[in-house]
Structures are given as C-alpha cells and as structure tokens.
PAZA-921185 format. One record per residue (C-alpha): residue number from 1; residue in one letter; x, y, z. Coordinates in Angstrom, 3 decimals. Example, Ala and Ser with C-alpha at 12.3 -4.5 7.8 and 13.67 -1.06 7.14 Angstrom:
BEGIN
   i aa       px       py       pz
   1  A   12.300   -4.500    7.800
   2  S   13.670   -1.060    7.140
//
This chain:
BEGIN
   i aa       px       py       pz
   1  X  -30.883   71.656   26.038
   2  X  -30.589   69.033   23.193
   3  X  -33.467   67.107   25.173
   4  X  -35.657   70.189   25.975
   5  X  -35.341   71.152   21.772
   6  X  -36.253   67.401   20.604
   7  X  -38.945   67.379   22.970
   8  X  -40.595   70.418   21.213
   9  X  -39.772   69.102   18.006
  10  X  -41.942   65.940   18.778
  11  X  -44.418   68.297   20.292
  12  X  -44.836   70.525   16.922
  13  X  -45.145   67.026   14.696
  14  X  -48.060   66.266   17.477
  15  X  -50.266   68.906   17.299
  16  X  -49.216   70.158   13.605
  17  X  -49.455   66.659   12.166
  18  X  -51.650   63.334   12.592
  19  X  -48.224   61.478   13.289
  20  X  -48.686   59.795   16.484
  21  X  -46.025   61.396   18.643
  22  X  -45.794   62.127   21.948
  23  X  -43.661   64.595   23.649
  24  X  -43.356   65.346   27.433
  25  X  -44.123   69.042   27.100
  26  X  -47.488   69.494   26.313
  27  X  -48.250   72.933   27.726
  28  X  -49.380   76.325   25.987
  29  X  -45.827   77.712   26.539
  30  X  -44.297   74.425   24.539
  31  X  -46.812   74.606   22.347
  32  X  -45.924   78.298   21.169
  33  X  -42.469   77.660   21.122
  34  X  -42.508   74.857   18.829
  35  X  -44.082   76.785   16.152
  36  X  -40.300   77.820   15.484
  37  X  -40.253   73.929   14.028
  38  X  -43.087   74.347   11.342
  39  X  -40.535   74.952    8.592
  40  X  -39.102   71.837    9.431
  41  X  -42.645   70.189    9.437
  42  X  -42.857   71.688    5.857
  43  X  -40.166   70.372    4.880
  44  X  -41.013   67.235    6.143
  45  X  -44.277   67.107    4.256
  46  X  -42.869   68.564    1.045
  47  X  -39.930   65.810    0.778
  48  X  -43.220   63.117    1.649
  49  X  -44.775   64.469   -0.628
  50  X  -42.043   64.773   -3.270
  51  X  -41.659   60.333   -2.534
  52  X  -45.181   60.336   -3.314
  53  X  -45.435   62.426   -6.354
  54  X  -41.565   60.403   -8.156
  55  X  -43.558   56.614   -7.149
  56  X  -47.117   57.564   -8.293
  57  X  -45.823   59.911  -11.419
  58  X  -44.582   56.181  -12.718
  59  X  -47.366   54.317  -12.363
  60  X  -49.823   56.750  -13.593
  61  X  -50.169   60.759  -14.849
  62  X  -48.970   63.571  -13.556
  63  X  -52.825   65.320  -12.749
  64  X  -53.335   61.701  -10.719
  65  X  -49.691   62.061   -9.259
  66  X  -50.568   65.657   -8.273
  67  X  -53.826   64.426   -6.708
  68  X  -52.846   61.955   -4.571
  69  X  -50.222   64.411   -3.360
  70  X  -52.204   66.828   -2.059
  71  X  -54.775   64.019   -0.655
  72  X  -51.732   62.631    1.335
  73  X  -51.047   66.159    2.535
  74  X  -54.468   67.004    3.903
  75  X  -54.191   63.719    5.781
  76  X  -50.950   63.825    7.172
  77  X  -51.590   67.379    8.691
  78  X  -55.470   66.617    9.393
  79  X  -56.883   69.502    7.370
  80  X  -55.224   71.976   10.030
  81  X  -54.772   74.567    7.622
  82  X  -57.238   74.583    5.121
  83  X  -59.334   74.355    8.296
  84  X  -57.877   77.579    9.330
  85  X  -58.148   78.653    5.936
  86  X  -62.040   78.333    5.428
  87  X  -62.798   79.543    8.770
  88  X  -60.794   82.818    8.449
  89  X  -62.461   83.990    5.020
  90  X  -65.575   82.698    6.878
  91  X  -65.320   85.072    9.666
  92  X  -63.442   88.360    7.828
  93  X  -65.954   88.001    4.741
  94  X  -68.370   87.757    6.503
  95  X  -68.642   89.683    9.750
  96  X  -67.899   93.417   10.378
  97  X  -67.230   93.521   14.274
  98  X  -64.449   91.863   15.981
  99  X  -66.728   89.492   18.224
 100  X  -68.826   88.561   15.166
 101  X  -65.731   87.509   13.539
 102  X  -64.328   86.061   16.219
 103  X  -67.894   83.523   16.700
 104  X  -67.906   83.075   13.098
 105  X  -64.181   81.417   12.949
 106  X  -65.400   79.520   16.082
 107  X  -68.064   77.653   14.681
 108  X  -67.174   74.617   13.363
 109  X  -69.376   74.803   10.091
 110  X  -68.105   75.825    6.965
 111  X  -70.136   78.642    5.669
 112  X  -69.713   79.800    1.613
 113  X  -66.789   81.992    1.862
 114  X  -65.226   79.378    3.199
 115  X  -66.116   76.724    0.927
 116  X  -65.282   78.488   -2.137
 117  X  -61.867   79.983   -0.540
 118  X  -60.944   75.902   -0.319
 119  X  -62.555   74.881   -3.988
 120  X  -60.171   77.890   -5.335
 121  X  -57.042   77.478   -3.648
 122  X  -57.041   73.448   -4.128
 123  X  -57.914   74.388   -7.759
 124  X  -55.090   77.213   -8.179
 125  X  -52.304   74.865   -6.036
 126  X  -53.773   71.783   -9.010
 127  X  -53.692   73.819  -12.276
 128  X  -50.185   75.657  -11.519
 129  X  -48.162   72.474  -10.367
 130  X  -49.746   70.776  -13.365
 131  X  -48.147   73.339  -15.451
 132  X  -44.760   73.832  -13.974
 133  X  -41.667   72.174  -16.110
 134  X  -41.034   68.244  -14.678
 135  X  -37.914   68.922  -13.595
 136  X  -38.928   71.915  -11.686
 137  X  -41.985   70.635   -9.763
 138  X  -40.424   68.516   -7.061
 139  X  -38.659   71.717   -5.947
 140  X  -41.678   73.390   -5.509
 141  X  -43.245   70.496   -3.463
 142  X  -40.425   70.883   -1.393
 143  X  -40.158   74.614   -1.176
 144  X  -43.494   75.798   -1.064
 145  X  -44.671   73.842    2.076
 146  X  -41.619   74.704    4.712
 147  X  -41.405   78.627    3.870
 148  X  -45.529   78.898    4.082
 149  X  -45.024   77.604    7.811
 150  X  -42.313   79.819    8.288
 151  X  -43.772   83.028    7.294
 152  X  -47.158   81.945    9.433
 153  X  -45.491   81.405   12.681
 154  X  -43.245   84.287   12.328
 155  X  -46.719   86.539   12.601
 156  X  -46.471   85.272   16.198
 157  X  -43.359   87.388   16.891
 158  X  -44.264   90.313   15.427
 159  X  -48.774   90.363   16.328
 160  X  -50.463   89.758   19.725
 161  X  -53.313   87.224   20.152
 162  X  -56.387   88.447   19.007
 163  X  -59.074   86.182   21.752
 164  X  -59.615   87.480   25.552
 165  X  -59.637   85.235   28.079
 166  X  -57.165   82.602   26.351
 167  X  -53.555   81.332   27.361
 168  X  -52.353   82.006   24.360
 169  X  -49.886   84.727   24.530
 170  X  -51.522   87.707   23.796
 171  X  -48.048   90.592   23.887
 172  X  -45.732   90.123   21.537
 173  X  -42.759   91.077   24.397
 174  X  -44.143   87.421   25.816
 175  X  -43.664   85.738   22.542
 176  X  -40.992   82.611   22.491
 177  X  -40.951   83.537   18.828
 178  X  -37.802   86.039   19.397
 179  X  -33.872   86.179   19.251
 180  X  -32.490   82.769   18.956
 181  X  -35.649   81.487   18.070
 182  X  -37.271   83.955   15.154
 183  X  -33.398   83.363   13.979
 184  X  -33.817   79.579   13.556
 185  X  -37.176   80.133   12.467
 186  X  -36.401   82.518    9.413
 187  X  -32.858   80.515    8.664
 188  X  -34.969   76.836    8.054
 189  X  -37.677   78.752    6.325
 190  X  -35.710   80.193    3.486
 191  X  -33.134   76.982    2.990
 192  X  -34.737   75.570    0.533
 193  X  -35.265   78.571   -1.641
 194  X  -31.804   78.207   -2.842
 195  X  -32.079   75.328   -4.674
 196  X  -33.858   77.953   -7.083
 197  X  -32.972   80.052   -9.983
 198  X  -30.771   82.666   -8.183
 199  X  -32.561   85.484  -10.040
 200  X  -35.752   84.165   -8.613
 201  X  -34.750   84.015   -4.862
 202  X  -35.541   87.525   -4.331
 203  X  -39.129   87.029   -6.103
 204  X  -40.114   84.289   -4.003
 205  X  -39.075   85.775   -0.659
 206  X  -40.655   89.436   -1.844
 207  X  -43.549   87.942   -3.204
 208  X  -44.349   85.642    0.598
 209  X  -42.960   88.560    2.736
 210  X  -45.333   90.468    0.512
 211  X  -48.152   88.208    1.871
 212  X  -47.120   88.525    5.304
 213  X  -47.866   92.084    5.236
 214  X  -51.021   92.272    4.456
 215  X  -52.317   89.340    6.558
 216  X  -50.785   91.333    9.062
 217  X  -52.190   94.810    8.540
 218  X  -55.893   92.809    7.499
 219  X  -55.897   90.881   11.198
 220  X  -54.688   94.122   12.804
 221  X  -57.364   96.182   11.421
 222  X  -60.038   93.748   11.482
 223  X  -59.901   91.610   15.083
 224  X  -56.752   93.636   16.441
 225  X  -54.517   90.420   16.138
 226  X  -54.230   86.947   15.319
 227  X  -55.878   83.473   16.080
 228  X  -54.779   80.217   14.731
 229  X  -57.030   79.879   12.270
 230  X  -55.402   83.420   10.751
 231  X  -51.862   81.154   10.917
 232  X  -53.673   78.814    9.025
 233  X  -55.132   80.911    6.401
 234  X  -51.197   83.084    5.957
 235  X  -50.072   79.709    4.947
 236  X  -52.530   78.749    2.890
 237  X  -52.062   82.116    0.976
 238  X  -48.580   82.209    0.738
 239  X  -48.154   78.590   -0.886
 240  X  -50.614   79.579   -3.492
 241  X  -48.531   82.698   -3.924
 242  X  -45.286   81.136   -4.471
 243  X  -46.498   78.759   -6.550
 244  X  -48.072   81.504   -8.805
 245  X  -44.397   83.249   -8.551
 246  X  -42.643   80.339   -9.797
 247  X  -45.234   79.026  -11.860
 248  X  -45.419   82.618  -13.708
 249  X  -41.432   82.648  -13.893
 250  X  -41.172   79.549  -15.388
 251  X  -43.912   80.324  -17.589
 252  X  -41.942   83.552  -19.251
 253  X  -39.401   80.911  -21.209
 254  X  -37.025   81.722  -19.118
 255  X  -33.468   79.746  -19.874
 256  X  -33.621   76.905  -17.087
 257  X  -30.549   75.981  -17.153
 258  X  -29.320   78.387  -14.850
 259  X  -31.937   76.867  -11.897
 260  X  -30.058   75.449   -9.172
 261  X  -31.350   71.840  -10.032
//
C-alpha cells in the first residue's frame, strides 16, 4: 500500500512538475488518482518558493525577490497552469458552442483573451504580494499554492470530463477522487490555512470554495464538464483570490498580532 501511494506521489511530481521523476505507474487511472497529491505539490512549490524569496529578499528588493519567485515557479511546474489558464479564457471568451470551445482550448496558440488573462493575473499575484506586511508574505507563498491545487482537483470528484472519445474519466461514480481519497485531498489542502489569523480562516476557505462554485456551474453550463486546462485555470483563479482575501484583510489595519505567525 505504502509502495502503491509513493509510487503515485512520484507520478503527480512527474507530470505536475518538470522534476525528473519517474514512477512505475504511468497509466490514465494513476494519473487521476494522483491528483489527490497536488496539495502536497503546492506545498512543495510554496516552501521552494518561500527559500527563494528569504535568500534573494537579502541580496536584493522585495519587487526583484517577488520576481524571481514567480519565474522559479513557472519553471518548476513548466507553465502547466497558466497554460491551462490562457487556453480556458481562450476558448469560454471566445467561443459559444461546446465543440468551438473545446478546438479553441486545443490549439496550442495563445489567442488575446488568453494573453491578457496571463498579463493580469501575473500583474494582480505581483502588486498584492508586494503589498502584503513582511512578516505575512511567506505564509502566503506557502498557503496560496497547496489549497489552489486542492480546490482544482477536487472539481474531479464532484464534475465529469467534458471531451468524447478520451480515457479520461468522464462519470464522476468512476472518479478515484472519492472517500479516502477526496478526504486526504481536502485535509492537506486546508493545513496550511491555520497558520493564519483564526478570524481569517473562514474568509480564505469561503472566499476559494466560493471560486470553486462558479468554475463549476461556468464549465457545466458552457462545455457540460471539465478538461484540464479548466483545472488549470480554477487554480489560477483561486490563488489570485486568496491573495486578494488576505491581501485586503491585512490591508484593513487589522491588529496582527493575533496571526498565527
């Protein structure tokens, strides 16, 4: 069992990183199953990038710090999301049918929905994490990342697969994403929110739960499911959202001396 779960571990740092791993299972079934480890990928990238932003924020300012952060993290995970991301406002702003929609995320060129959805989410994560309070921004790096995966995979329990004539599953009775698994996945998603403000937990979670919602009932009405490039564009969102949440919260003056730090 032990084996079988470190084996899909290595298989979700494969495909949902550039880290050259290789794991024994390698099949569409693994491959959906993992997705209950993307929290822990987040979390892997958000304490990275934490080690990147305490080293570089000494050497030179926090906008370069910043910077280089989110340069490492577009790297490390090849683009997958913000791939995901431009293709999906791509194909939802601008076809009307599901098969248009469905070509348009296909195609491999970046059209100007999803250019500008890139140039304004890099420029919203940028401006907010410059802003937040020094001692408050590493938590952020680390939060932000891991619950963003979390609430994207979790779609997969909940939605069916939006292409015909795929492997992915396409019921949500078939997805691994349930029971033990949707438990494990929620549980690491959330862990680090504690090391917030306790009066800001409940923000946080409403606020990406809030997110998951409506990506849902958008991808249900539009293409009658999701693809991955809808996974990628959920987390996308919902980092920029809790940033925005805690950058907002900790813009009010709030006492901070009641944050979990």
């Amino acid at each position: 069992m032990i084996t079988k779960e470190f084996q899909l571990f290595k298989a979700a740092v494969s495909y949902f990183t550039r880290i050259p791993v290789e794991s024994k299972l390698s099949n569409t079934r693994a491959l959906e199953e993992s997705l209950k480890f993307l929290p822990v990928i987040g979390l892997l990238v958000g304490l990275t990038s934490l080690a990147i932003f305490l080293v570089s924020s000494r050497l030179w300012s926090v906008d370069v710090s910043l910077l280089l952060v989110m340069i490492f993290q577009i790297v490390v995970t090849g683009a997958l999301h913000e791939d995901g991301l431009a293709d999906f406002y791509d194909g939802f702003c601008g076809g009307y049918q599901k098969e248009k929609i469905l070509a348009i995320m296909k195609d491999s060129r970046v059209g100007t929905f999803g250019a500008l959805s890139l140039y304004i989410t890099f420029l919203l994560k940028f401006m907010i994490l410059r802003d937040l309070p020094v001692a408050i921004l590493p938590l952020a790096l680390v939060l932000a990342p891991c619950l963003s995966r979390g609430i994207a995979a979790s779609i997969v329990s909940t939605v069916p697969y939006a292409r015909e004539n795929q492997t992915w599953t396409k019921t949500v009775v078939n997805s691994p994403l349930r029971g033990g698994n949707l438990f494990w996945l929620i549980l690491l998603s959330i862990a680090p929110v504690v090391l917030f403000d306790p009066l800001l937990i409940p923000w946080i979670l409403t606020v990406a739960i809030l997110v998951r919602v409506l990506m849902v009932l958008w991808v249900r009405k539009k293409i009658g499911g999701y693809t991955g490039d809808c996974l990628g564009a959920t987390q996308q969102i919902t980092e920029v959202a809790i940033f925005l949440v805690i950058g907002a919260w900790y813009g009010l003056d709030i006492d901070p001396t009641s944050a979990g730090i």
